[in-house]
N, C-alpha and C positions, 0 to 999 in steps of 0.2 A: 496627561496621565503618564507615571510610569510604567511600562508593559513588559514583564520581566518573561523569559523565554531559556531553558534548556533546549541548547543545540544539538547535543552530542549522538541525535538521530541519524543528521546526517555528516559526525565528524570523520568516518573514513568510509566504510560501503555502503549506500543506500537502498533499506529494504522500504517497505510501503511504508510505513510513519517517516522516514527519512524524506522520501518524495513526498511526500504530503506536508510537512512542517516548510523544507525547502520551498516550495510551490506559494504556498500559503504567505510566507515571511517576504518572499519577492513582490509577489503581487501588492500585498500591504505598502511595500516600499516607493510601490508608483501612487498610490490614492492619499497615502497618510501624511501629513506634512506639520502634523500639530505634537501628537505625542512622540514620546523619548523610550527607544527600543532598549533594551539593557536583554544582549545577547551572552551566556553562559556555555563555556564547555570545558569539561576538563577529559584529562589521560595523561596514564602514567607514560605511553610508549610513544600517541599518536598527536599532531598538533592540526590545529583547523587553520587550513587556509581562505585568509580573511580577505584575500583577493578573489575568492571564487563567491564573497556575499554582497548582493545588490545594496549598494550604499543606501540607508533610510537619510532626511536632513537629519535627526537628532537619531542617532546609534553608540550605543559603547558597547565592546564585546569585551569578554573575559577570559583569557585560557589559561588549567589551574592545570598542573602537574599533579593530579590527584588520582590514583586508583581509582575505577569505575565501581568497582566492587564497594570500595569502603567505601567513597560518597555513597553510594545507594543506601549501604546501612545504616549511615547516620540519618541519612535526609528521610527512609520508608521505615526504620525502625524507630531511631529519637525523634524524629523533626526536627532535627539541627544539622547543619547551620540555617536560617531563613536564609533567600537568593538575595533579597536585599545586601543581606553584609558584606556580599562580594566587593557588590560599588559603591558602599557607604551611601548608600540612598534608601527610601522609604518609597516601597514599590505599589500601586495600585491594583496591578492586577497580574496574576503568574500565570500562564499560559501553558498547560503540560497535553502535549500531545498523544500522553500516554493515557488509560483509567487511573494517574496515581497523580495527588495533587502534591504540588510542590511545598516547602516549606515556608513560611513568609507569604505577604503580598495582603492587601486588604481583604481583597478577593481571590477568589479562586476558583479557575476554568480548567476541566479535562476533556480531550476529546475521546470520544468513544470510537472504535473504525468496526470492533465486534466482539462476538460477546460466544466464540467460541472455545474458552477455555473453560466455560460453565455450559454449553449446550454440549458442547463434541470432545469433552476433557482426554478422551483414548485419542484424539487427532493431533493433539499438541503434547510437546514435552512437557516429561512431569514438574521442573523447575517452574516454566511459562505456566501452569493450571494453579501450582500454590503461590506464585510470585502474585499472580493479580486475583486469582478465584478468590480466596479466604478475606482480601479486603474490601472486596469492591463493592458492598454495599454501603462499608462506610467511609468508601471514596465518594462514593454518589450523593450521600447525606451530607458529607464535609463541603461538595461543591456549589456553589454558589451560583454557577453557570454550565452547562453541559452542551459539546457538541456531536450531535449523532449524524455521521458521512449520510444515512438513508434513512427510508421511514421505517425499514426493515427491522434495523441496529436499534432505533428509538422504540419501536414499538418490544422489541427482546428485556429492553432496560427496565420496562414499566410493567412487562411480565414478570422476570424475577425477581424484581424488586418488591413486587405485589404493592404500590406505594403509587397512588394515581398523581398523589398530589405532586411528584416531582417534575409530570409535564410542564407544569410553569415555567421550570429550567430549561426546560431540552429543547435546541434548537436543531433542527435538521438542515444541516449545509454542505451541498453533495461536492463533490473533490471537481479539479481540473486539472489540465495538464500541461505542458510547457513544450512538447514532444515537437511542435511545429517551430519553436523557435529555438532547436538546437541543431547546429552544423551535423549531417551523418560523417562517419568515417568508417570506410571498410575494414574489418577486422583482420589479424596475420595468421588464422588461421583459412584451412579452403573450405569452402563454400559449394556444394553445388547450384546448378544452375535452377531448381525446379527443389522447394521444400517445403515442410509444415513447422511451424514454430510456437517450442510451449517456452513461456517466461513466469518464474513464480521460483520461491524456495522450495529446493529439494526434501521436500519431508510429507507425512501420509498423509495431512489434508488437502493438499493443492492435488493427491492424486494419478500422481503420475504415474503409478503404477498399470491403474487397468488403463490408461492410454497406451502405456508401451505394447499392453497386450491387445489392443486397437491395433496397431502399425503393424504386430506380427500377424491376426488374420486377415490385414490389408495387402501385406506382402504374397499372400497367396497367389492374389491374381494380379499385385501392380507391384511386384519385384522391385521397382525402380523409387519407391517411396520413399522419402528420405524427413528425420524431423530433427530440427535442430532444438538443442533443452539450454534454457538461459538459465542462470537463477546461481546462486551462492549453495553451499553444501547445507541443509540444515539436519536435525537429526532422524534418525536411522533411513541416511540420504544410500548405507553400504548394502543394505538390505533393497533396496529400491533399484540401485544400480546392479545388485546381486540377478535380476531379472534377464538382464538383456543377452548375457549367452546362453541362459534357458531357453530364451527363446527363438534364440539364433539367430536374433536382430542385430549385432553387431556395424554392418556394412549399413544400416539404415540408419542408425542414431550417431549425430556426432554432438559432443557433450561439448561447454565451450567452459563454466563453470563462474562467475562473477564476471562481467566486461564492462566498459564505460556506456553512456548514455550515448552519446555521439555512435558505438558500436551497435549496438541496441539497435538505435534508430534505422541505421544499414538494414540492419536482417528484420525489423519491420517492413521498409519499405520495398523490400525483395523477395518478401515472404509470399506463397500461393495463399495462405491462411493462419491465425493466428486460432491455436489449438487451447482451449483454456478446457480441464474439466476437473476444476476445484469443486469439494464437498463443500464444502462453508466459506461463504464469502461476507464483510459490510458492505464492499463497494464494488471494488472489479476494475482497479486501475488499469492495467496492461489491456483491457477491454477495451475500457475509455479511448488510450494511446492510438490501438489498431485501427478505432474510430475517427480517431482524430486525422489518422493518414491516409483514410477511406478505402483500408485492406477488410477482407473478408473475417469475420469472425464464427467460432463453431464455441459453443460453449456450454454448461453443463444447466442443465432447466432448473434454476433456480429462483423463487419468491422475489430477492432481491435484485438479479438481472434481470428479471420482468419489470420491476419496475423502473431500474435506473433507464436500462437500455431499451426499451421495450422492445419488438421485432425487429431489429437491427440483428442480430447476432441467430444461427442457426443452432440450434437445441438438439441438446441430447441427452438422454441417461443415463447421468454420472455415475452409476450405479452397474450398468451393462454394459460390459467393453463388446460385445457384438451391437449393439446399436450406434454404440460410438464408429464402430468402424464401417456401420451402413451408413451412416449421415456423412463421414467425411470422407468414402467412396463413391457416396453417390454425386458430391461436392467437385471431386476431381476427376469427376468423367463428364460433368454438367461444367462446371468452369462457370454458372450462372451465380452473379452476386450483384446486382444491381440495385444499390441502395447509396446512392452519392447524395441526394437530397435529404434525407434521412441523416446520415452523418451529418450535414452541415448543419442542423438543427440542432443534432447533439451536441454538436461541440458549441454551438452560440447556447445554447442552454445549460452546460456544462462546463465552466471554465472559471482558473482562478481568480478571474476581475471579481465574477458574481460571488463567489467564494469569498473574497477578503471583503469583499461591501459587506455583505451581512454578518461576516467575523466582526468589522471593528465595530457596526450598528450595537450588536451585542455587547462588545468593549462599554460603549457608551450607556447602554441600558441600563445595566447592570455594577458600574462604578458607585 
């Protein structure tokens, strides 16, 4: 088969579909040794370095000097160009890791990660609610094949869709991670020796807000709390950041703003705890990651982290930043997290091998 794939998730910062395509497309590269990958990116400013993509035996990749913008509106307003005409080939099956199906290809697979721009639309930018809200029912009718990261995500699809019959489609195949097989590198900013760590895009559903106001009635009595914030700016990231001399957490928060995976990895693996308290999640990568390095996780009581992660991660009230700040107070005066066995299951239960098996099984099904 041909297996046609838009790259440009992960052509220069990667946010969660970035690492999830990246993850996904490696792992393939170790199992698959029969079909011919036909990888797509283009940009007007930025170019993919194709020394950074695991060699498949049959690969051909594309980099087009095109405006991201006007590709999108040909390919989600016309349907033009198909991906095929890039490589002058007759593609089987296109591969879009987004809810928006690609142009071309026999078939046609989108993955779903969530379905928060139709449940929580005031949490996302209003660009992101009309870019995929007003299609996506008849992305999901056009597709052929559906992948849902959880049963959470899947079961969201076949509520608003109100359309039982599309179960047939939807295959639940939960995400992995790579996080153990990337060299750390310490970052050039400092560090203290003792911190809390949130990683996620700056913007109001990952919620950073009532965390920050966590850390300021934490400071009451632990002065010395410090939480480091990973994540790329998204929007109204001014308004979010507008909080911290309100609260006169300054000397507590140090902001790093986008860093490498290798950097990442450091301030995992030296983190006291990884602070997640997202409203709406599919999956809960940076969970997984914490998991996968057998650090403490404190995260927000959600349907969907019960299921992926189940008791592994210590719950809060994403909703109450005083109970946020009693659980991970109570956390860093107890210092108790003993759940090493527990991770090791997750991660063997959780990871891209298992992930690309039942992707290409599906490839195959469904051809």
């Amino acid at each position: 088969m041909n297996l046609g794939f838009d790259i440009r998730p992960f052509l220069k910062e990667e946010s969660g579909v970035g690492v999830y395509l990246r993850g996904l497309l490696t792992a393939l590269s170790k199992i698959d040794r029969e079909n011919r990958y036909l990888l797509f990116s283009s940009s007007f400013k930025d170019r993919i370095d194709k020394n950074s993509l695991t060699e498949f035996k049959n690969m051909k990749i594309k980099d087009f000097r095109i405006p991201v913008s006007l590709l999108n509106f040909f390919w989600y307003k016309i349907g033009f160009p198909p991906l095929g005409l890039f490589f002058l080939k007759k593609i089987d099956i296109v591969h879009s890791p987004v809810p928006k199906t690609l142009p071309g290809g026999k078939k046609k697979i989108i993955t779903v990660h969530d379905l928060c721009f139709i449940e929580k639309p005031l949490l996302v930018m209003e660009e992101a609610v009309k870019y995929f809200k007003e299609s996506f029912e008849k992305e999901v009718e056009k597709a052929d094949g559906i992948i849902a990261v959880s049963e959470f995500t899947k079961s969201k699809i076949l509520e608003i869709t109100q359309n039982q019959n599309y179960e047939k489609k939807i295959r639940v195949i939960y995400e992995g991670s790579d996080i153990n097989e990337i060299k750390s590198k310490k970052p050039s900013f400092k560090i203290p020796e003792k911190y809390l760590l949130f990683v996620g895009t700056i913007e109001p559903r990952k919620n950073l807000s009532r965390l920050l106001k966590a850390i300021s009635i934490i400071k009451e009595k632990k002065p010395e709390v410090k939480l480091i914030v990973v994540g790329k700016k998204g929007w109204a990231y001014k308004e979010i950041f507008g909080q911290i001399p309100k609260l006169d957490i300054g000397e507590n928060i140090i902001i790093t703003d986008y860093i490498s995976r290798r950097e990442l990895k450091f301030l995992y693996e030296n983190t006291q705890a990884l602070v997640f308290p997202s409203l709406y999640e599919g999956f809960g990568l940076p969970l997984l990651e914490a998991i996968y390095l057998k650090k403490p996780v404190l995260a927000s009581d959600l349907p969907v982290f019960r299921e992926i992660f189940g008791d592994y991660p210590l719950y809060f009230d994403p909703l109450n930043s005083k109970d946020m700040a009693e659980k991970i107070s109570d956390f860093l005066s107890e210092g108790k997290f003993d759940k090493e066995r527990y991770a090791e299951k997750l991660s063997t239960k959780l990871s891209w091998e298992k992930a690309a098996e039942k992707t290409l099984n599906f490839y195959k099904e469904i051809k």
